[in-house]
C-alpha atoms as one frame of an Amber mdcrd trajectory, in Angstrom:
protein
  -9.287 -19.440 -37.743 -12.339 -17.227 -37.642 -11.739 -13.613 -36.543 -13.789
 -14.313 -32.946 -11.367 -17.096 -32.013  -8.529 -15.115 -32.781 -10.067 -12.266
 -30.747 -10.821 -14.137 -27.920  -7.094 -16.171 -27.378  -5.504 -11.888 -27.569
  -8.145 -11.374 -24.828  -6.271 -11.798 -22.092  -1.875 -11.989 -23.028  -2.740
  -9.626 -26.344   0.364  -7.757 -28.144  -0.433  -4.064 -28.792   0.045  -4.681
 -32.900  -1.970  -7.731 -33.169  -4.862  -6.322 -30.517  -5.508  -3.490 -33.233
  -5.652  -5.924 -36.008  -8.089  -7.777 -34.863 -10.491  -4.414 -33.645  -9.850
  -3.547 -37.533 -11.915  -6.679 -38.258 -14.665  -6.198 -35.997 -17.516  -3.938
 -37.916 -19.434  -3.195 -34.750 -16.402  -1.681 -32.917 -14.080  -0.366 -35.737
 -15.162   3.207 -36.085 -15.104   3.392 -32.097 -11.401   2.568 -31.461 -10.558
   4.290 -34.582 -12.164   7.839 -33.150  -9.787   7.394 -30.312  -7.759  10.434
 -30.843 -10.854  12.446 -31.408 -13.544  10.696 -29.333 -11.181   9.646 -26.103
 -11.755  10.687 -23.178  -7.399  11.064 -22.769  -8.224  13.858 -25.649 -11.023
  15.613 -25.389 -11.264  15.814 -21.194  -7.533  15.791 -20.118  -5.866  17.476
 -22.058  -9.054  20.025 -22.732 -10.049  20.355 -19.713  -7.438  19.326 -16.764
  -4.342  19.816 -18.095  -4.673  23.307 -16.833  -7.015  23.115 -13.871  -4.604
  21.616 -11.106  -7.541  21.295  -8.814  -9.108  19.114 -11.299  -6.407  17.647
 -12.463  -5.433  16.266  -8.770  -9.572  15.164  -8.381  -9.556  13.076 -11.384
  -6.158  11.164 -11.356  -5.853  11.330  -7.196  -1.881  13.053  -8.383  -0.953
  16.470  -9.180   0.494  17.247 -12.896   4.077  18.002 -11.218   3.702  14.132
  -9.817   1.759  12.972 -12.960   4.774  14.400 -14.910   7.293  13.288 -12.148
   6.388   9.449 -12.784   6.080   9.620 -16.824  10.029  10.875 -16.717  11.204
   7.510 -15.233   8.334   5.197 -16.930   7.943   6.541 -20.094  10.901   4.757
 -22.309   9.720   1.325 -20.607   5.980   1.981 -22.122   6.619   3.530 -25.305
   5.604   2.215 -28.397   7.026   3.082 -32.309   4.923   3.716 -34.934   4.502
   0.717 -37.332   2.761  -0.164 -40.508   0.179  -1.529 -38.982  -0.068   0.982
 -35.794   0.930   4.298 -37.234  -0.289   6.030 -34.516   0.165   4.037 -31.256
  -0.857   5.265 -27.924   1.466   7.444 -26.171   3.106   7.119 -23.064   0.858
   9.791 -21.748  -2.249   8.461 -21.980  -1.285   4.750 -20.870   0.029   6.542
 -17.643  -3.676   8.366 -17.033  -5.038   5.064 -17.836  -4.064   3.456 -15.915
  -3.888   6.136 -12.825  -7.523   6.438 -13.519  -7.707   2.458 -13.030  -6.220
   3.017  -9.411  -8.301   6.150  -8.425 -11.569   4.464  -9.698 -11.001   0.651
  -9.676 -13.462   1.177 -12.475 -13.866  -2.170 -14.925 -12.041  -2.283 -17.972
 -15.023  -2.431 -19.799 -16.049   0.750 -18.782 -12.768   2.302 -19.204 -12.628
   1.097 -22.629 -15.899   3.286 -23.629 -14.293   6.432 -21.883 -10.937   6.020
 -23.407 -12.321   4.461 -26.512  -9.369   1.066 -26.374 -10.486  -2.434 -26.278
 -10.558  -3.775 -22.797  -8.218  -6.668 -23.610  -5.861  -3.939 -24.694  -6.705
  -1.697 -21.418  -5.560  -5.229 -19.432  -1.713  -5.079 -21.623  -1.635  -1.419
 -20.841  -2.216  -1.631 -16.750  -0.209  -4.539 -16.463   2.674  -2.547 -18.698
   2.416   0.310 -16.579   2.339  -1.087 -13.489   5.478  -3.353 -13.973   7.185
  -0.049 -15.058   6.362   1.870 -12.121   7.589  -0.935  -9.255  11.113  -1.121
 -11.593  11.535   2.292 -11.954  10.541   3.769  -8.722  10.629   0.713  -5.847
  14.155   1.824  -4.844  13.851   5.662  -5.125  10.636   5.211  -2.692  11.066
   2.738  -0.436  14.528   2.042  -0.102  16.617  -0.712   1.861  16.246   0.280
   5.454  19.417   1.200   7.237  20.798   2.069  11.025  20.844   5.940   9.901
  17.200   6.097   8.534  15.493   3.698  11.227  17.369   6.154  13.935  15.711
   8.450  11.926  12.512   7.303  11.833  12.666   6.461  16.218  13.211  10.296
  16.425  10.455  11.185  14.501   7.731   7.894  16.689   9.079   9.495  19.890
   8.568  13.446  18.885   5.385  12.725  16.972   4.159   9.994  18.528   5.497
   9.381  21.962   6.945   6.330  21.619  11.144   6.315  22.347  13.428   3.253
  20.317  10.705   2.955  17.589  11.678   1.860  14.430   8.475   1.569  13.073
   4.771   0.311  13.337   4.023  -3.404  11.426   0.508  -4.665  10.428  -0.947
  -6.773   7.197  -4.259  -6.906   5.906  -6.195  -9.255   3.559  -6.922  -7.297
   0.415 -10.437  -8.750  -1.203 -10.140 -10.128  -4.863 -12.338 -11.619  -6.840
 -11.515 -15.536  -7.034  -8.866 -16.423  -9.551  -9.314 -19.025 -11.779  -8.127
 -22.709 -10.727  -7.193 -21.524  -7.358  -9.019 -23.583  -5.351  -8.875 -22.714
  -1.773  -5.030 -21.034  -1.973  -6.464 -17.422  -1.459  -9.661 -18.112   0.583
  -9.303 -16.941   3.911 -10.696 -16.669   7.730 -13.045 -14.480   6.918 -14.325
 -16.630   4.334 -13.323 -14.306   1.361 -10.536 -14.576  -1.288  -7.831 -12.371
  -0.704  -3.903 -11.863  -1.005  -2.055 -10.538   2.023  -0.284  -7.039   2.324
   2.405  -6.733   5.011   3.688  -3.329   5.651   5.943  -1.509   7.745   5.245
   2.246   8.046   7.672   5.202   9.641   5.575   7.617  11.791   4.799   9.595
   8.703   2.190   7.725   7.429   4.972   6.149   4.362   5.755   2.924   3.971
   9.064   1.820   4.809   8.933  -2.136   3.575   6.531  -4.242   2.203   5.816
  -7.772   1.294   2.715  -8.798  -1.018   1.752 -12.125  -2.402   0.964 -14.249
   0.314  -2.170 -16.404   0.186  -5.284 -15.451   1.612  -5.248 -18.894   3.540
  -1.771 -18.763   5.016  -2.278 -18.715   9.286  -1.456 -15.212  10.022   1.493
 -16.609  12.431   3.192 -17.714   9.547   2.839 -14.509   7.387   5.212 -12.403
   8.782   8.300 -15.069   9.465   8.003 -16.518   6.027   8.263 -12.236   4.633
  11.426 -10.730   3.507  11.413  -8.753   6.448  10.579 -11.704   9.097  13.829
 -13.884   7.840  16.178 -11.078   8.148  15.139 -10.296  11.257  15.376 -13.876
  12.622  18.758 -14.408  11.055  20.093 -10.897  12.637  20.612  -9.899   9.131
  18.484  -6.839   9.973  20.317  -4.194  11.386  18.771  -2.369  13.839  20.188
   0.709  15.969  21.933   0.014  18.862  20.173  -0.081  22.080  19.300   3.291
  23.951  18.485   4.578  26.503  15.236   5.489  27.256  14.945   9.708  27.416
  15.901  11.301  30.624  16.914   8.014  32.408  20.108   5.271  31.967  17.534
   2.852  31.143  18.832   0.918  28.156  16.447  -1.056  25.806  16.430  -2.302
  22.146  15.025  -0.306  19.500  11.525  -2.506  18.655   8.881  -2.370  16.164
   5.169  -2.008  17.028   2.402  -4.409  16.253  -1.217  -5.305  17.045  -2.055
  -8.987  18.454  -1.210 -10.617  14.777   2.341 -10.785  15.853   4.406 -12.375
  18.683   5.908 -10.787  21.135   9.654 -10.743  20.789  13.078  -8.467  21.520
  12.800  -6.439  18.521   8.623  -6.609  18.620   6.667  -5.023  21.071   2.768
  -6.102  20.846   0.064  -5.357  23.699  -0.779  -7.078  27.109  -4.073  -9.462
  26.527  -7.446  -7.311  26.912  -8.553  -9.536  30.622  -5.072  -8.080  31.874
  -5.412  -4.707  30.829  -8.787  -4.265  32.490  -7.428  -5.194  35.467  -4.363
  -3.229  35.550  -4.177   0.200  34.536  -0.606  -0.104  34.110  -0.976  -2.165
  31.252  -4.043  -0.643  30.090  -1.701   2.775  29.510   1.270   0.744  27.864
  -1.691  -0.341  25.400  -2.798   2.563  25.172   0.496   4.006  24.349   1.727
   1.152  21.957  -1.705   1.652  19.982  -0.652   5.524  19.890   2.267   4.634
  17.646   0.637   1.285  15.703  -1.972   3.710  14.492   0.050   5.315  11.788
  -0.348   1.884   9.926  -4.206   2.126   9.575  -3.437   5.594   8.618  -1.295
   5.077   6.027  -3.689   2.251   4.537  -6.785   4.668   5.131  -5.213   6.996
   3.371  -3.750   4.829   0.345  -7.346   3.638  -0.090  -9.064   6.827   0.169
  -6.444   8.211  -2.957  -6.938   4.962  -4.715 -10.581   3.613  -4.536  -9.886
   0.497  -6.472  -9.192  -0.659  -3.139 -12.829  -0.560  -1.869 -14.019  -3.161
  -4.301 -12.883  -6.556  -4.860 -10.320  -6.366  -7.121 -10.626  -8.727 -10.483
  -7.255  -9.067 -12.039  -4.826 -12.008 -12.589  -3.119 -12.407  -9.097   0.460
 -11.209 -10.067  -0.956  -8.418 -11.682  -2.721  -7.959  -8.305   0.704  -8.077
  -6.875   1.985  -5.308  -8.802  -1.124  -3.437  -8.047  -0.516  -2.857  -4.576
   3.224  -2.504  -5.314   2.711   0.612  -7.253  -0.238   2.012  -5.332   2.173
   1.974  -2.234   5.017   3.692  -4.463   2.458   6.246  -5.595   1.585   6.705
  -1.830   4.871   7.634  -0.502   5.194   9.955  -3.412   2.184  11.773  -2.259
   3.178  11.692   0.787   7.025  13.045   0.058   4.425  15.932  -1.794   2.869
  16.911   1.290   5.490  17.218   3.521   7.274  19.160   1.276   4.107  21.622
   0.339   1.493  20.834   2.618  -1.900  22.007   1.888  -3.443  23.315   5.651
  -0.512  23.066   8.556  -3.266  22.230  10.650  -5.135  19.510   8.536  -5.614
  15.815  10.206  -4.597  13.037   8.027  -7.914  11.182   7.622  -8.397   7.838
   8.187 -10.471   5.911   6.079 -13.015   2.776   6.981 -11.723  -0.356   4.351
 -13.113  -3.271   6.355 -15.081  -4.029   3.522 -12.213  -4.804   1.328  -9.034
  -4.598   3.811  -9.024  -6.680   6.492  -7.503  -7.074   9.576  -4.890 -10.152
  10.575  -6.361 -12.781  13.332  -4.802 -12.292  16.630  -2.550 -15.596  17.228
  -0.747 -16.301  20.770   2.628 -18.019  21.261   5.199 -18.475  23.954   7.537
 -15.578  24.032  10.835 -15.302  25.446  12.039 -13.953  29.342  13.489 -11.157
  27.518  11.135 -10.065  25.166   8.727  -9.714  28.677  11.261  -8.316  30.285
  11.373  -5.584  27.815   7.590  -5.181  27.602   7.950  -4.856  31.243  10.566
  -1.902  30.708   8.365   0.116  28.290   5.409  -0.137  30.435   7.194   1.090
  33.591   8.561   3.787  31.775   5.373   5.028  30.278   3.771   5.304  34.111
   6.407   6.659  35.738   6.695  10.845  35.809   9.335  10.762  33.176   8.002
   8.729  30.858   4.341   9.426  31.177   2.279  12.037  29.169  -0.431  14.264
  30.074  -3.849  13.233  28.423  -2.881   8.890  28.986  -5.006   9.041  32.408
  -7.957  10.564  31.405  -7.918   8.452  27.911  -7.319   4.980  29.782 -10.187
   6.153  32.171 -12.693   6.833  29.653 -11.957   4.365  27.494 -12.111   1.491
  30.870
């Protein structure tokens, strides 16, 4: 077997060891991977140059140093390699980290990271994939932990206060995230929009964080299937799902379910609240404001994936990995995410600063609308909401004048 051959079966499942043995048998890129720790861009810009500039530091990897730091603690024994006769000096913990954080804030080709980091690409593609399994083992349950009836009370405080919304639980949406078309996939991940893409799911609290998500589905699953085939969906229609008790709605003895919030991708149910068809709402203002008030709260979902996609630019291209990979991808992004997040709130930058909220229709895109037959009671509850927003209790200044100009 001619060095080439062996070369090109590591290119794609390629052990760390056996990777540099075969760059030590290719002339025309020995002396390039060799200069690593001298030439690499880990070496001569990071830890030259950022390492001490936080503002810098924060531009190029999208995370602070305390965060960068924060991660490597819990990862680093998962991604460590020993030194070996053959790899006497393998690459650090450290460096696969900014790798592959620079991956995520870039969605740069491996190709060109391998010139600024000075490691074959094939090895770059072990590395991410590494990484990225690390991060969803290590940090999954610290960031986005099993939901339960004392942090979704929680998080209905915090919809109403910030958002308006009473017995809110949290606001639901998916999106088809663009890839490039996998390999003997046929039509599995082509979609509606006639694009290949895998399907993120995501419940957010009113924070912009995400509270639970499910990744994986097919680009060509029907949209009304997505979310009762999730995690999420089953538990919920086995009553495995615990949700507060009902409450009543503030300043009345008006009792209702708590509910989650979606667009007109999901059906309308007890536990999900979704808004009246446009034809009705432009003839009845009533409905027009409980729209208007329902989109108030569903909006922190296209925050929080404007603002994922904004840190991590990978996002606005199609992405053109293997499809679990792809999987984990999004999985560690959305860790990441709520860690910036936790890092705001804690030490926020401006008091007064507006989260901003990104355009990603070119490479996130929204669910279909889909109808359905709902139940008496999950109307009946619509119903409830919608009174409640226009009476004086319920209602809130500014909803007239916004459903005017906006009709």
């Amino acid at each position: 077997m001619d060095v080439l051959t062996l070369y090109n079966i590591l290119e794609d499942e390629a052990d760390e060891e056996l990777l540099l043995l075969a760059n030590y048998f290719r002339d025309e890129e020995d002396e390039m991977f060799i200069e690593r720790s001298r030439e690499g861009c880990y070496n001569i810009l990071v830890e030259r140059r950022l390492i001490d500039n936080e503002i810098r530091f924060r531009a190029y990897f999208r995370v602070s140093l305390e965060l960068f730091n924060y991660i490597l603690d819990y990862i680093k024994d998962d991604i460590k390699r020993r030194p070996s006769n053959r790899v006497k000096r393998p690459i650090s913990p450290e460096e696969k980290l900014a790798l592959t954080l620079r991956f995520l804030a870039t969605g740069e080709s491996y190709r060109s990271l391998s010139f600024q980091f000075r490691i074959s690409h094939s090895w770059i593609s072990t590395i991410i994939k590494e990484v990225l399994v690390a991060i969803c083992n290590r940090l999954k349950n610290i960031t986005m932990p099993e939901p339960t009836e004392h942090s979704l009370k929680k998080v209905s405080n915090d919809f109403y206060e910030m958002w308006n919304f009473p017995n809110c639980c949290g606001a639901i949406d998916g999106k088809h995230i663009r890839i490039v078309c996998p390999d003997s996939s046929g039509s599995l991940y082509f979609n509606f929009k006639s694009f290949f893409s895998v399907v993120l799911l995501a419940l957010c609290d009113a924070n912009n964080k995400f509270l639970v998500v499910d990744i994986g589905s097919y680009g060509k699953e029907g949209d009304a299937g997505i979310f009762p085939k999730s995690n999420l969906g089953k538990l919920i229609s086995t009553g495995k799902f615990k949700f507060p008790d009902p409450e009543c709605l503030p300043n009345t003895d008006i009792v209702v379910p708590h509910v989650f919030v979606g667009d007109e991708a999901f059906k309308l149910t007890e536990t999900m609240m979704r808004p009246y068809p446009r034809n009705q709402s432009k003839t009845d203002q009533t409905k027009a404001i409980f729209n208007y008030r329902l989109s108030r709260a569903r909006r922190t979902t296209e925050n929080t994936f404007g603002i994922m996609c904004q840190n991590f630019r990978v996002f606005f291209t199609p992405i053109n990995i293997l499809p679990e990979t792809v999987d984990n991808l999004i999985m560690a992004s959305c860790i990441i995410h709520n860690l910036l997040r936790d890092e705001r709130m804690v030490c926020p930058t401006d008091s007064t600063e507006k989260d901003p909220i990104t355009d990603v229709q070119t490479n996130m895109i929204q669910l279909s609308a889909i109808g359905g037959n709902a139940t008496h009671e999950a109307f009946r509850v619509r119903e409830t909401f919608k009174d409640y927003f226009n009476s004086r209790i319920g209602s809130v200044s500014w909803q007239q004048k916004h459903v005017t100009r906006t009709n």
